[in-house]
PAGUBA-639267 format. One record per residue (C-alpha): residue number from 1; residue in one letter; x, y, z. Coordinates in steps of 0.5 Angstrom, whole numbers, plus 500, padded with zeros to 3 digits. Example, Ala and Ser with C-alpha at 12.3 -4.5 7.8 and 13.67 -1.06 7.14 Angstrom:
<sites>
[site 1, A, [525, 491, 516]],
[site 2, S, [527, 498, 514]],
</sites>
This chain:
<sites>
[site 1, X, [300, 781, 644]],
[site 2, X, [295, 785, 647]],
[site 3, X, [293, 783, 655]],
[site 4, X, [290, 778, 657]],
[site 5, X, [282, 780, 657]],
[site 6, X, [282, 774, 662]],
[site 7, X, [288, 770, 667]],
[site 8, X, [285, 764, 669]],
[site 9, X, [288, 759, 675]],
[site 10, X, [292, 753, 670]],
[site 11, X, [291, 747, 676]],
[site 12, X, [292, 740, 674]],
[site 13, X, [292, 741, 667]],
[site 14, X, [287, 746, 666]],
[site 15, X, [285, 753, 666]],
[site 16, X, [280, 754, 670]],
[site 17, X, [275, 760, 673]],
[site 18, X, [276, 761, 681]],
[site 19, X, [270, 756, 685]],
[site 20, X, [266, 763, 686]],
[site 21, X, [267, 766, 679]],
[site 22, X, [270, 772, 682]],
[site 23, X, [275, 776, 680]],
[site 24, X, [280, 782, 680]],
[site 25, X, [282, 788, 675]],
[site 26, X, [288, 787, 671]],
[site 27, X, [290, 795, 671]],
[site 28, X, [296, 798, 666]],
[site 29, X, [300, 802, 670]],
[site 30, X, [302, 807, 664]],
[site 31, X, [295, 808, 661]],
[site 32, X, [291, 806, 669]],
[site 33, X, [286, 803, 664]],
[site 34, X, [283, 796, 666]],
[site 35, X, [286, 792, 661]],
[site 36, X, [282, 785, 664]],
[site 37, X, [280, 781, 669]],
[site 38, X, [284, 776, 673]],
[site 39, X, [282, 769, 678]],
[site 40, X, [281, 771, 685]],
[site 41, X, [283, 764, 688]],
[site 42, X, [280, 763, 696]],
[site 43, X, [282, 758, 700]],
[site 44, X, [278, 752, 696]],
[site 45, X, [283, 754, 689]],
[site 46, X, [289, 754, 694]],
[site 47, X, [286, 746, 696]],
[site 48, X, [284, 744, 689]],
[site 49, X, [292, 746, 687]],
[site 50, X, [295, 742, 693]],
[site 51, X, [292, 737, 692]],
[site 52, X, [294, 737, 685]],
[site 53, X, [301, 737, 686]],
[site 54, X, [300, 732, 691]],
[site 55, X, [297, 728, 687]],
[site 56, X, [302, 728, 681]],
[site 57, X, [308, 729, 687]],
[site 58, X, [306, 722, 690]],
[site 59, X, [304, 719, 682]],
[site 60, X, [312, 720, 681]],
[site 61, X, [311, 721, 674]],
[site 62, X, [315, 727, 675]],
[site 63, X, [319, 726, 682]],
[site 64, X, [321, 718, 681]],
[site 65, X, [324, 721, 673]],
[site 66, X, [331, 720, 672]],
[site 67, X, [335, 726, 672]],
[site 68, X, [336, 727, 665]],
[site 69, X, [330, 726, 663]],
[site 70, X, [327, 731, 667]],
[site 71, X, [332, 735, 666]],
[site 72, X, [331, 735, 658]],
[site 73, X, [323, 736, 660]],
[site 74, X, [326, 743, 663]],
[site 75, X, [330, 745, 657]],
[site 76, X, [323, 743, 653]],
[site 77, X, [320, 748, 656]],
[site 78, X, [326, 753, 656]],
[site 79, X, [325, 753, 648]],
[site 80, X, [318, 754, 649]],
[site 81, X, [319, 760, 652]],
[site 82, X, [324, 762, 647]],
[site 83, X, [319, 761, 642]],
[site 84, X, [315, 765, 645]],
[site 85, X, [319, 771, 648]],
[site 86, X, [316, 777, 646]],
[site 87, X, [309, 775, 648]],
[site 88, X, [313, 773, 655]],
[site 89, X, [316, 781, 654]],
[site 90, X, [309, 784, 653]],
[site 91, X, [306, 781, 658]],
[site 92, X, [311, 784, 663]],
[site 93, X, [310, 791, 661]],
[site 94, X, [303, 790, 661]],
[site 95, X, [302, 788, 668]],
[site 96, X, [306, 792, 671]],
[site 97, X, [310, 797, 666]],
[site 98, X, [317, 794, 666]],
[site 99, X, [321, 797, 660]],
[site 100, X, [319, 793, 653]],
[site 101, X, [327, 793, 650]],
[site 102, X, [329, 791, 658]],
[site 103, X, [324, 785, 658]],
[site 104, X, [326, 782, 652]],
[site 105, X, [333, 783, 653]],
[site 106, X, [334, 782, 660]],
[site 107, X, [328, 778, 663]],
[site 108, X, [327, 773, 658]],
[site 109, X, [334, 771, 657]],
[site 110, X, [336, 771, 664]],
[site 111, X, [329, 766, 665]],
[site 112, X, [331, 761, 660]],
[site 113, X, [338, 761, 663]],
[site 114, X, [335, 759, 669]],
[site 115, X, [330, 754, 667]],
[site 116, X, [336, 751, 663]],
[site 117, X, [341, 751, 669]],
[site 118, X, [337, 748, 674]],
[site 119, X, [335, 742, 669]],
[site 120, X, [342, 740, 669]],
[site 121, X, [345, 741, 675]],
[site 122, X, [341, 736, 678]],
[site 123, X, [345, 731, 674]],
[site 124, X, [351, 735, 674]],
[site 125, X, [351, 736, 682]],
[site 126, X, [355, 731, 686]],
[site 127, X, [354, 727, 693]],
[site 128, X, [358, 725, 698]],
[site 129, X, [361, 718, 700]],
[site 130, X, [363, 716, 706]],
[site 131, X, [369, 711, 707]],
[site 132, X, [368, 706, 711]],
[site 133, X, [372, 701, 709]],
[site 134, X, [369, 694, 705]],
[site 135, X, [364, 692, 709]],
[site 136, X, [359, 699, 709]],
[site 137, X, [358, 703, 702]],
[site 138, X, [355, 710, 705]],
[site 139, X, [353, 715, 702]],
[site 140, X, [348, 721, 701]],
[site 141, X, [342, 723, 697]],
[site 142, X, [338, 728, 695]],
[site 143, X, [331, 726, 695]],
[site 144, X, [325, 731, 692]],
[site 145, X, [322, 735, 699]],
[site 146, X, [314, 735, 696]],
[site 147, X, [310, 740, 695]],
[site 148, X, [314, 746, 694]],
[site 149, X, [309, 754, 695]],
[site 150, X, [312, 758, 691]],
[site 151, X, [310, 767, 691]],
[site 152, X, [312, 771, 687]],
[site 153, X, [313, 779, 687]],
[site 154, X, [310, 783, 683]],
[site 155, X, [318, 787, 680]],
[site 156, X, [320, 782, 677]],
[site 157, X, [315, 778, 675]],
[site 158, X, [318, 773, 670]],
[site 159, X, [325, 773, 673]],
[site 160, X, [324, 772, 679]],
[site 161, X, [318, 768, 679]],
[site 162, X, [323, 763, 675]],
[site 163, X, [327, 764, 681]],
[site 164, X, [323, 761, 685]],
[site 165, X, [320, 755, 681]],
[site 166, X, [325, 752, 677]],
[site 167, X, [330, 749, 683]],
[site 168, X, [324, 747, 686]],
[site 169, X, [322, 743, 680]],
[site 170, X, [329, 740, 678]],
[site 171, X, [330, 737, 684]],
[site 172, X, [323, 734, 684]],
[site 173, X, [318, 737, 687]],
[site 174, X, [312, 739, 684]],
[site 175, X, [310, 747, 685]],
[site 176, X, [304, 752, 686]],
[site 177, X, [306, 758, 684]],
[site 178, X, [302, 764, 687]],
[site 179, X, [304, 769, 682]],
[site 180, X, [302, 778, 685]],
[site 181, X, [296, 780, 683]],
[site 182, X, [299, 786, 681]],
[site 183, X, [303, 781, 675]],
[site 184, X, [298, 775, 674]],
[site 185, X, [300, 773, 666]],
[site 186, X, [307, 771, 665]],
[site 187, X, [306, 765, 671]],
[site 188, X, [300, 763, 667]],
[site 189, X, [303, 763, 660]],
[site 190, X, [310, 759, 664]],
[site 191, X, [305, 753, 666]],
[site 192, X, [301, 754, 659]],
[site 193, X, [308, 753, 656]],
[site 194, X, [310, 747, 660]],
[site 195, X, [304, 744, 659]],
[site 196, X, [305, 744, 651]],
[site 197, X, [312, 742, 652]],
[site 198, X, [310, 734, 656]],
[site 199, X, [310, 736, 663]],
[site 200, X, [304, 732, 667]],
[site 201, X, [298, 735, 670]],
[site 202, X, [299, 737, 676]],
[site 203, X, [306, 738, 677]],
[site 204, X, [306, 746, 675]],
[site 205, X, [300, 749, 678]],
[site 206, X, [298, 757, 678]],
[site 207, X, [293, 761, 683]],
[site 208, X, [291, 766, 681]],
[site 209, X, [290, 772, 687]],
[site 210, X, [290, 776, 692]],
[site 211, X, [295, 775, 698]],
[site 212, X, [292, 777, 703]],
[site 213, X, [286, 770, 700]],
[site 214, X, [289, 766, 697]],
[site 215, X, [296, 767, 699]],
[site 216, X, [294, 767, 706]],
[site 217, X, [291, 760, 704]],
[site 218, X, [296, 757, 702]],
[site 219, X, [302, 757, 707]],
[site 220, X, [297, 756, 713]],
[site 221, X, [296, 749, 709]],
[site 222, X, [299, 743, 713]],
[site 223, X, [299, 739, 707]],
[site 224, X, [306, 743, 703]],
[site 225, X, [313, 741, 705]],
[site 226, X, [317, 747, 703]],
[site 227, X, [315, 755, 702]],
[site 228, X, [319, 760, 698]],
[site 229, X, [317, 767, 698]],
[site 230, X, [320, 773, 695]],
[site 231, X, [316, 780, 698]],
[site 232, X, [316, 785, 703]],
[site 233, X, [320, 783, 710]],
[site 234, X, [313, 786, 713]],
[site 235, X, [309, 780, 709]],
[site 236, X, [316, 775, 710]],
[site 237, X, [314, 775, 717]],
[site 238, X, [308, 773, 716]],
[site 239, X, [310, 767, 712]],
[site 240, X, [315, 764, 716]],
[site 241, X, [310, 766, 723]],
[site 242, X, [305, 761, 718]],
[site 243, X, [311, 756, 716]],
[site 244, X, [313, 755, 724]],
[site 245, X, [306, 753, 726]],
[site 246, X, [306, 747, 721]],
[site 247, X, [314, 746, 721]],
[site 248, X, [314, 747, 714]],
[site 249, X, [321, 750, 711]],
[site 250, X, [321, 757, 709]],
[site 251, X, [327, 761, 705]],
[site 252, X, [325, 769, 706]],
[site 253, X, [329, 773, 701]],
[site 254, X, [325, 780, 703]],
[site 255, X, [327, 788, 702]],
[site 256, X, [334, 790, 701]],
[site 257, X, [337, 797, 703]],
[site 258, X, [344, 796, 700]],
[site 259, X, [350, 801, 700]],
[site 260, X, [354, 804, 694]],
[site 261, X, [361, 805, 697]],
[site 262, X, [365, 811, 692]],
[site 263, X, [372, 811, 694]],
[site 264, X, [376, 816, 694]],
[site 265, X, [381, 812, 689]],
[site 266, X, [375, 810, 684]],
[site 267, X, [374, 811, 677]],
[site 268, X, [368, 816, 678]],
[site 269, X, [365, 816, 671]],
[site 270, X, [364, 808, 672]],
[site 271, X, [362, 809, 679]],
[site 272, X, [357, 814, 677]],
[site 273, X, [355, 810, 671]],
[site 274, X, [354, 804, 675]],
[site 275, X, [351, 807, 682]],
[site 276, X, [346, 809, 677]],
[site 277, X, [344, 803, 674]],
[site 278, X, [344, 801, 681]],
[site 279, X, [339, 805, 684]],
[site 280, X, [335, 807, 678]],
[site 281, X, [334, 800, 674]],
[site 282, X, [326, 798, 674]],
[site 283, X, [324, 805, 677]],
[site 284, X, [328, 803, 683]],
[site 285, X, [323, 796, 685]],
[site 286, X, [328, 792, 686]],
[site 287, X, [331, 789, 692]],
[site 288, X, [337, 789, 690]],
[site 289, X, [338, 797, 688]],
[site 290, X, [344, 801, 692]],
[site 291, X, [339, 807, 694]],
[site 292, X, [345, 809, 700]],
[site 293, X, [351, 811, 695]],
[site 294, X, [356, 813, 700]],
[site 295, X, [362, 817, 697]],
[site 296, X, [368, 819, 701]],
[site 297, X, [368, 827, 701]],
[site 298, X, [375, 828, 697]],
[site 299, X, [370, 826, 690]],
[site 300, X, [364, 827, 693]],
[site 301, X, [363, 835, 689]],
[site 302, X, [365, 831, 683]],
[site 303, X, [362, 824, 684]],
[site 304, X, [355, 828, 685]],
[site 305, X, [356, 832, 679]],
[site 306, X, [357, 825, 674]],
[site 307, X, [352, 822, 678]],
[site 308, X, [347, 827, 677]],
[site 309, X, [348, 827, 670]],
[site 310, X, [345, 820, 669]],
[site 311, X, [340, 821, 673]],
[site 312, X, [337, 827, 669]],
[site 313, X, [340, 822, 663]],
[site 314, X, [335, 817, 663]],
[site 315, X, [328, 817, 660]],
[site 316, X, [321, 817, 663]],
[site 317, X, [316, 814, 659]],
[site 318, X, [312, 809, 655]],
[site 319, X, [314, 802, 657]],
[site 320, X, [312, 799, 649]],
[site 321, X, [317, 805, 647]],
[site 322, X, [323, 802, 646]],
[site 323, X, [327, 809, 647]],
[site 324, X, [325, 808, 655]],
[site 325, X, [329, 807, 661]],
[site 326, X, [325, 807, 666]],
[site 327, X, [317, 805, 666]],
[site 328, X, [312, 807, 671]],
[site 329, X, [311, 805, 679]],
[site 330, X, [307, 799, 678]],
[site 331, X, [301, 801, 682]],
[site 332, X, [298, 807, 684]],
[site 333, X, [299, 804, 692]],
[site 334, X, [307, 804, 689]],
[site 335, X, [307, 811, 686]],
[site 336, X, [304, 813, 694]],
[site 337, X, [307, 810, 697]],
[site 338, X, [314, 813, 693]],
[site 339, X, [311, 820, 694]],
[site 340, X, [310, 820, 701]],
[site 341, X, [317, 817, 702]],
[site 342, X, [319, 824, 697]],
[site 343, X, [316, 829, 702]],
[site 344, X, [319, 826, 707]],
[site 345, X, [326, 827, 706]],
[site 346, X, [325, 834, 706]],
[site 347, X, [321, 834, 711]],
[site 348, X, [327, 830, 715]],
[site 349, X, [331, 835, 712]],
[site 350, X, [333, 832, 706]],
[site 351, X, [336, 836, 700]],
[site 352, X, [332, 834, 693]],
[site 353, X, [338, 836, 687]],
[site 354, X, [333, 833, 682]],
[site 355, X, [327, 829, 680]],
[site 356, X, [319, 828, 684]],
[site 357, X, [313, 826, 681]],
[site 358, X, [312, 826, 674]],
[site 359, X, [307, 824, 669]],
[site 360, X, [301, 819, 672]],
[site 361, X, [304, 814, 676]],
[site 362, X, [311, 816, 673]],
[site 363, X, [316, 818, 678]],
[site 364, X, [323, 821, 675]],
[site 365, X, [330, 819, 678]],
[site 366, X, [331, 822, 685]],
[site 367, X, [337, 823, 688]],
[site 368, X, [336, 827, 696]],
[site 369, X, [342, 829, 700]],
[site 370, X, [343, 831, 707]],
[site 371, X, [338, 825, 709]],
[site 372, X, [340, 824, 717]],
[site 373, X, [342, 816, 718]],
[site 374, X, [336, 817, 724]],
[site 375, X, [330, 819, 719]],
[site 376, X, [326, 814, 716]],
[site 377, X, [328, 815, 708]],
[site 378, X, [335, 813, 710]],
[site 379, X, [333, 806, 714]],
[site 380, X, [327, 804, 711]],
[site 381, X, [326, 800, 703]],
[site 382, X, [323, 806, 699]],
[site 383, X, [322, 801, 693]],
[site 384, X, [322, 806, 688]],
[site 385, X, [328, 811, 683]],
[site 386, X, [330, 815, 690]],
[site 387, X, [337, 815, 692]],
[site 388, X, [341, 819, 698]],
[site 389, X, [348, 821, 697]],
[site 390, X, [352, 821, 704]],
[site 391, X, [359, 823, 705]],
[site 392, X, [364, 820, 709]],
[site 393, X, [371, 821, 711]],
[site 394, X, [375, 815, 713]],
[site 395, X, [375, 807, 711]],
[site 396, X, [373, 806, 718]],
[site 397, X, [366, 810, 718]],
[site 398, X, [364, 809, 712]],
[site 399, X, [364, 801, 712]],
[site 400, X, [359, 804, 719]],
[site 401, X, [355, 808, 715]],
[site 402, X, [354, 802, 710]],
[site 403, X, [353, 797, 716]],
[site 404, X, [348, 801, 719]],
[site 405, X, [341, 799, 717]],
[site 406, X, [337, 793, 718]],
[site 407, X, [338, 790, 712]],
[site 408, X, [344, 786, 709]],
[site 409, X, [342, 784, 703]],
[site 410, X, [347, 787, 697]],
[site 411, X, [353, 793, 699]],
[site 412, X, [357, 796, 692]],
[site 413, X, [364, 797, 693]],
[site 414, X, [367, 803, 688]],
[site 415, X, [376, 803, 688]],
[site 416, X, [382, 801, 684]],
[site 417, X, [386, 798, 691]],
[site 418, X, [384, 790, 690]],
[site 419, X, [386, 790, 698]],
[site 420, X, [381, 795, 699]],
[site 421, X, [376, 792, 696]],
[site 422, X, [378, 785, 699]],
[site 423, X, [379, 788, 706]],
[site 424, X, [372, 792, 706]],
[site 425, X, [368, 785, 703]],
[site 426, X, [370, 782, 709]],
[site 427, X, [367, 787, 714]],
[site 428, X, [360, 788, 710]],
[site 429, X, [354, 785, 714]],
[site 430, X, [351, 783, 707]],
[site 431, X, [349, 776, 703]],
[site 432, X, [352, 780, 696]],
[site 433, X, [358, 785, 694]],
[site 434, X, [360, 787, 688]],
[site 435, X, [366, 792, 686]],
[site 436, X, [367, 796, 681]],
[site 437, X, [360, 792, 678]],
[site 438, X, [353, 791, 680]],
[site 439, X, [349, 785, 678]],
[site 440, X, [353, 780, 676]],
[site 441, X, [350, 773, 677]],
[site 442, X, [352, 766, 676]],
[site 443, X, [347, 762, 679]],
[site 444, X, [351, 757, 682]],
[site 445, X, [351, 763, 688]],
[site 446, X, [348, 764, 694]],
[site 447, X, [343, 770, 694]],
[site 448, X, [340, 772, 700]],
[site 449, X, [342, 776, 706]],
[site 450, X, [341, 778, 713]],
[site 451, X, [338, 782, 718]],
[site 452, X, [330, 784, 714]],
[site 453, X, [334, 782, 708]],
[site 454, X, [331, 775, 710]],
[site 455, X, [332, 767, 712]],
[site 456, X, [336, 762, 707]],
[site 457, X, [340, 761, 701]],
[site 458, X, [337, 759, 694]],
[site 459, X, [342, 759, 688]],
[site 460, X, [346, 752, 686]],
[site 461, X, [347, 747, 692]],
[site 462, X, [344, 752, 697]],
[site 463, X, [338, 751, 692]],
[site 464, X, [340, 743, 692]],
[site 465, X, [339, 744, 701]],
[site 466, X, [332, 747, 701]],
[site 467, X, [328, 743, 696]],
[site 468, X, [331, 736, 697]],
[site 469, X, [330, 732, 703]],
[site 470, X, [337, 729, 704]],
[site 471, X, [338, 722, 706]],
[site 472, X, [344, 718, 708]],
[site 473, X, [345, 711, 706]],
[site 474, X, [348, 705, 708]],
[site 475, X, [349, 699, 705]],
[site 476, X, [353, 693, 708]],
[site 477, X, [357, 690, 702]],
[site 478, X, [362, 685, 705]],
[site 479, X, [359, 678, 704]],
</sites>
C-alpha cells in the first residue's frame, strides 16, 4: 500500500475535508519527501466530532448495548484489522519510519490483542455486592462515563493509539480520537475498519490536525466527560491545567527516563542483550526505553564490551527493508532535537564510545559515558537511540542512582538473586519493573508512573475505574 495521497477526518460516519480546506504535508522520514496531505482540523471540526459522539453516546446504540454484543462489535473489528494488517504495517513505516517487519510482527498483533481484550473483559470483569442482610441488595455498577477525548503520539501510532481508545470503547463510551500529525493514516484506517465492521456512526470519530489547533480545541471543550493523552510531560501539563478548568477527568502517561540496573551477579550476555533492546528499539522513541543503564563496577568493563556489541550490531536503514532494525528519527524536529542532546553530552562531559548522526534523519546506536547525573543528557527524555552508562558501587547507591530522576515510569533489574530483585522492586520509585525482561506485558496491568511519568493508571480494571462512572445501587427487597 503506498501513502495516502489524502487522510480526511472520518466524523459521524463519514470522511470528510476540514471546514476550511486546509491542510498539512504528510512527510516520509526515510526519503523526506511529501508523500500527501492531511486534514487540518480547527475548533469547528473539534465541535462537529463532539457533537457526533454525543449524539450517538446519548442515541444508546453503542452505550446501552449489552456487553457481549458489544464486545462481539469489537472483535469484528479485530478481524477487519487482521484482514488488513499489512496496509496497517505499511501505514506506520510510512508516517513515521517504524521498521516494517517490526510493525507487522509486534504492532499489529499486539493492536488486535487489545482490541480483542477490552471487548471481553467488560463481560468478564466483576462488580461488588454489598450484604445487607434480606431487606436491601446492593451493589455496584459500572455505568459508561460519555465522551472520552483520546490523543495519541506519534511513536507508536497504531499501538498506542489503540491503547488509548479501545477501553474507552468497551466500556461504553464513544470517542474522538486526536491522532499526531506526524502519524495520521493508521487512526483513519481503524475508524474506516470499524465502520465496515457494523459500528454506528459517530461512536468512533477521527480529527485530523495539529495539536496546537485542533488538539488544543478539544480538551478545552466542556461538552467531553474524560480526556486521555499520551505525549510529552511539557504537552501533559497542559492538558491536565485545561481538564481542571472544566473537571473533566484526565489520565497523563507522559516521558519516561527509566533505569537499567546490571548487577553484579547478572547474566551479562542476557542483560547487554536486553538493555539493548531496551534502549535502541523504535530508535529509542519510546517512553518506555532504559536510557540509564547502571552497572555495578565489579562487571561493568565486561558489560560495556557485549553492550557495545549490540549496539554496533543493529542496522540502520530503510524501514521497508526487512533486514532493519532501527528506522529513521520520525521527524527532522526529532532528528534536532536528538542531535542537540548529542552535543551536549560532550559538551557536559560525557564520553561518546559509538555512534552520532547518520544518513538523513537516521541516527545511529549511541552509547555516552562519564554523563554527570547533574547535567541535562542524564535528567531530561532524549527520545531517541542514545544511552548512558554509569558505574555504582554498592546495592544502596545504585537504587539512588535510579531514583534519581524525575521521571518514575519504568526501572529494569539484571541479577540471579530473586531477594535482590524483590527487595530493590520494592524501593524503586516507578509504575513498572521488569528483571531479567523488558517489555512483557499482560493487559490486565497497570501502566503508568509517577513524578513527570504522568497522573493515573489504564490497563484492566484501572481502565475499568477512568472510563466508567461507578454507581452504587440499592434496592429494597423484603416485602
Amino acid at each position: 500500500m503506498p501513502a495516502l495521497d489524502f487522510v480526511p477526518h472520518l466524523i459521524d460516519g463519514q470522511e470528510r475535508s476540514s471546514r476550511g480546506n486546509d491542510t498539512l504535508d504528510n512527510v516520509n522520514p526515510w526519503t523526506q519527501a511529501v508523500q500527501g496531505t492531511i486534514a487540518a482540523g480547527g475548533a469547528p471540526d473539534a465541535a462537529d466530532a463532539i457533537a457526533a459522539a454525543r449524539a450517538a453516546f446519548e442515541g444508546g446504540a453503542w452505550s446501552r448495548l449489552p456487553e457481549r454484543q458489544r464486545g462481539a462489535l469489537m472483535h469484528a473489528l479485530a478481524d477487519r484489522m487482521e484482514a488488513h494488517a499489512e496496509e496497517l504495517a505499511q501505514a506506520d513505516s510510512y508516517d513515521m519510519g517504524r521498521p516494517l517487519a517490526a510493525a507487522r510482527s509486534i504492532d499489529v498483533p499486539r493492536s488486535v490483542a487489545m482490541i480483542r481484550f477490552f471487548g471481553d473483559h467488560v463481560a468478564l470483569a466483576t462488580s461488588e455486592m454489598y450484604p445487607m442482610g434480606a431487606e436491601f441488595h446492593a451493589f455496584t455498577a459500572y455505568r459508561p462515563a460519555g465522551v472520552v477525548v483520546a490523543i495519541s503520539p506519534w511513536n507508536h501510532p497504531l499501538m498506542l493509539g489503540i491503547w488509548k481508545i479501545a477501553a474507552a470503547l468497551a466500556w461504553g463510551n464513544t470517542v474522538v480520537w486526536k491522532p499526531a500529525e506526524d502519524s495520521p493514516t493508521s487512526a483513519y484506517l481503524i475508524a474506516r475498519y470499524a465502520l465496515e465492521a457494523g459500528w454506528p456512526g459517530g461512536v468512533l470519530n477521527v480529527v485530523q490536525g495539529a495539536g496546537a489547533v485542533v488538539g488544543e480545541a478539544l480538551i478545552s471543550s466542556p461538552d467531553v466527560d474524560r480526556i486521555t493523552f499520551t505525549g510529552s510531560t511539557a504537552v501533559g501539563r497542559h492538558v491536565g491545567e485545561a481538564a481542571a478548568r472544566n473537571l473533566v477527568a484526565a489520565t497523563l502517561e507522559l516521558g519516561g527516563k527509566g533505569a537499567s540496573m546490571i548487577f553484579d551477579d547478572a547474566d551479562l550476555d542476557l542483560a547487554a542483550s536486553t538493555a539493548a533492546r531496551a534502549v535502541f528499539n523504535n530508535t529509542g522513541q519510546v517512553c518506555l526505553a532504559g536510557t540509564r543503564v547502571l552497572v555495578q563496577r565489579g562487571v561493568h568493563d565486561a558489560f560495556m564490551e557485549r553492550f557495545a556489541e549490540h549496539a554496533a550490531a543493529l542496522r540502520v536503514g530503510d524501514p521497508l527493508d526487512p533486514q532493519t532494525d532501527l528506522g529513521p528519527l520520525a521527524s527532522k524536529k526529532q532528528f534536532d532535537r536528538v542531535s542537540d542532546y548529542f552535543a551536549l553530552a560532550s559538551a557536559e562531559g560525557g564520553t561518546v564510545v559509538t555512534g552520532g548522526p547518520g544518513e538523513g534523519w537516521s541516527f545511529t546506536p549511541t552509547i555516552v559515558t562519564d554523563v554527570s547525573p547533574t547535567g541535562r543528557v542524564w535528567r531530561e527524555e532524549v527520545f531517541g537511540p542514545m544511552a548512558t552508562v554509569t558505574g555504582f558501587d554498592t546495592f544502596d547507591e545504585g537504587v539512588a542512582l535510579a531514583n534519581d530522576t524525575d521521571y518514575g515510569l519504568t526501572a529494569t533489574l539484571f541479577s540471579e538473586s530473586a531477594a535482590r530483585i524483590h527487595t530493590a522492586a520494592s524501593r524503586l520509585r516507578t509504575g513498572t519493573v521488569w528483571a531479567n525482561c523488558y517489555q512483557v506485558r499482560d493487559l490486565r496491568a497497570p501502566i503508568g508512573g509517577p513524578g513527570f511519568s504522568g497522573i493515573g493508571r489504564e490497563g484492566g480494571n484501572f481502565s475499568r475505574e477512568f472510563f466508567t462512572e461507578p454507581q452504587a445501587v440499592f434496592i429494597k427487597t423484603s416485602l
